[in-house]
Every structure is written in structure tokens, then in C-alpha cells.
N, C-alpha and C positions, 0 to 999 in steps of 0.2 A: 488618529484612530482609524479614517478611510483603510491604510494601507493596512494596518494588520488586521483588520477584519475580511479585507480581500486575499490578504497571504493564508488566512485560515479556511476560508471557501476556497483556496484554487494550488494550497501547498502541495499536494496531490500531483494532479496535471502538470502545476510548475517541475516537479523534477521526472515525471512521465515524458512531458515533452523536452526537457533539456537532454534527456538520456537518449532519447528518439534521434535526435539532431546528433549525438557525438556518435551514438552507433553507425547514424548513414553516414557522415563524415569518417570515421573511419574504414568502413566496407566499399566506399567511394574511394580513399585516398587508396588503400590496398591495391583494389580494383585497377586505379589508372598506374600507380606505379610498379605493378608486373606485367603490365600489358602495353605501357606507353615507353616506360624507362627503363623494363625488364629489370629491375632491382625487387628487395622485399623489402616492406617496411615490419619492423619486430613489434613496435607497439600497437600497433592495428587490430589483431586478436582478443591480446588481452585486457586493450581496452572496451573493445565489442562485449566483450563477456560481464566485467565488470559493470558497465552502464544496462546492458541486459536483466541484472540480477536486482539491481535498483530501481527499474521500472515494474518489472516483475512484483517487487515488495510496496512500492508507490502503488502500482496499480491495485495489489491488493487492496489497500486500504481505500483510495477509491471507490472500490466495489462496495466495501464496507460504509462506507459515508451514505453513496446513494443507491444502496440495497440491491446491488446488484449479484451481490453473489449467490452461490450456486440453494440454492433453496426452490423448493416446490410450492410456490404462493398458488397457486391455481389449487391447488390440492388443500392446503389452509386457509383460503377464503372460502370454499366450499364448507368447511365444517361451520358451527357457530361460532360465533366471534369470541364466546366467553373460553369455548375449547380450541379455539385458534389461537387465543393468547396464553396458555396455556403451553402449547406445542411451541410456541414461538420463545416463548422464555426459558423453556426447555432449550431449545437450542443453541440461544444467545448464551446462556448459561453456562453450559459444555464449549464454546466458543470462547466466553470470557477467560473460561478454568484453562483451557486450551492456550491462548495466548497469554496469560500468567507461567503458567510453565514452561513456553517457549522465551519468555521475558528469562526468566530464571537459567535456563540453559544458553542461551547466547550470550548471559551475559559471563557464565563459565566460562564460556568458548573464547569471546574476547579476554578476560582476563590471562587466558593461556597467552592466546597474541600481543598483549601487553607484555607479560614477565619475558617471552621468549620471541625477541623480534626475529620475524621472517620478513623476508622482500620481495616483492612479485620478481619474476624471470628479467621481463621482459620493459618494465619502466622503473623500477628499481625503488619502488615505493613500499614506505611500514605495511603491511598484510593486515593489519588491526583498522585502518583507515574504511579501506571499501568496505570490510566484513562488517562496519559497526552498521547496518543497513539491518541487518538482522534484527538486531533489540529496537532500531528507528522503525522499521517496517512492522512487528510484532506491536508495538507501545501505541503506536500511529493506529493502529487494527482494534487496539480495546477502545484505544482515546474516542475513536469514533464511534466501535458500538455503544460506550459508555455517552456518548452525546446524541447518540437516537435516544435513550432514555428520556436523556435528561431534556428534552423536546417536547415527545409524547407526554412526559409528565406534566411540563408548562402547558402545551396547547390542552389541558384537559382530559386527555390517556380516550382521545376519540380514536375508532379502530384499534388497525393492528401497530405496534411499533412501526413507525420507519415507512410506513404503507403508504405507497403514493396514491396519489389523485387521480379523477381523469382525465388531466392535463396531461400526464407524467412526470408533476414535481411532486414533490415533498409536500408531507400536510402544513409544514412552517418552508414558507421560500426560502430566509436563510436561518440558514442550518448554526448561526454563530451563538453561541450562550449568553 
């Protein structure tokens, strides 16, 4: 049970930093092979982009987990707490709505790439594969506001959702259900 409660705190970072390491390993191997062995390498690019697009969508969720994303807390802890959670479920709210409907449109999208395989250029792999990062990254984004919830609810509904300490963690250290 150790491990998957550590794959659950750290699923995030794990494919943030696996994607970190193939990006520099490919912008490195490029790098040395038009400058050392004056050839091009073809998959370099477009594996750069792809693992780009997966950190991108990891990180988002990330930010989701530990509240890092773009919101004005300085500006909602100033109000009262009862009209700050208010503004705040307001928002998670249009947030939730928001990632339900991106769930729903990529998974459109993949469906296309399913019926109609496409292959990247340049490694010659199904198009459906990387793309499915979309509805991962989107699902990953509610799963986690849905688990600030479901947190704040257990520890008592003290403060704001998701509202850290003055340590800088979380009102519950792990975040696992």
C-alpha cells in the first residue's frame, strides 16, 4: 500500500520530471549531433514537443493538487472567510464545469484518432498515444480539485479549501483519501 500511496502524492512530478529528463536528453543529443557529427537527428523535435505537452498538462495538475494555480488568495483571504468560500466555490465550480467539458471534448478528439490513425512524421508512432494526455491531464485536474474537497470536508471544512498553512503545506500533510 506504501507504493501507491506515494505514486498518488508524487504521480504528478513522476511524469513532470521523466518528461524534463527526455526533453534535455533530446535537445542535448540534437545539440551534440549537428555540432559534433554535423548530421540531424529527426526524432529530437518531435519528441521535445510531445514530452513538453505532457509536462505542461502533469504540471497543470500539480498546480491543482497544491494550489498553486493562478487565483488571487491575498485578495480572498482578505474578504471574510464565509464570503471567501463562497468566491472560492464559485470558482472551483466553473473550474470543475470547465474540466468536464474539456473531458468531453478530447475525448472527441481522441476518438477521431482512434477511428482514423495518424502517425507522427518523424517517429512514426499512432497520433492517439501522446494526444491521450489531454483527457489524462484534464481528469488528473478535477480528480485533484475533487480531492481538495474531499479533504477540507474530513479535516472539518476549517478555512479556505485547499488553503495552506504557515508552514506552506496543506491543512492535511497527505493529501491521499
Amino acid at each position: 500500500m506504501g507504493a501507491v500511496r506515494w505514486l498518488e502524492r508524487h504521480f504528478e512530478e513522476l511524469i513532470c520530471c521523466t518528461c524534463l529528463v527526455i526533453i534535455s536528453v533530446a535537445v542535448i543529443s540534437q545539440v551534440a549531433a549537428r555540432y559534433i557529427f554535423e548530421i540531424a537527428l529527426h526524432w529530437t523535435e518531435e519528441t521535445a514537443a510531445i514530452a513538453m505537452v505532457w509536462a505542461v498538462y502533469s504540471g497543470a495538475s500539480l498546480c491543482v493538487r497544491e494550489r498553486f494555480h493562478i487565483r488571487i488568495m491575498v485578495a480572498v483571504q482578505s474578504l471574510p472567510v464565509k464570503f471567501g468560500k463562497y468566491v472560492i466555490f464559485l470558482a472551483d465550480f466553473v473550474w470543475a464545469g470547465f474540466c468536464l467539458f474539456m473531458l468531453r471534448v478530447s475525448w472527441d478528439y481522441l476518438h477521431i484518432f482512434w477511428r482514423f490513425t495518424e502517425t507522427s512524421p518523424s517517429l512514426g508512432i499512432n497520433q492517439f498515444y501522446p494526444q491521450t494526455i489531454l483527457f489524462i491531464g484534464y481528469g488528473a485536474m478535477l480528480l485533484r480539485l475533487l480531492q481538495t474537497y474531499v479533504i477540507w470536508f474530513r479535516d472539518g471544512q476549517t478555512g479556505l479549501p485547499g488553503e495552506l498553512d504557515e508552514s506552506g503545506d496543506l491543512h492535511d500533510e497527505e493529501l491521499h483519501l
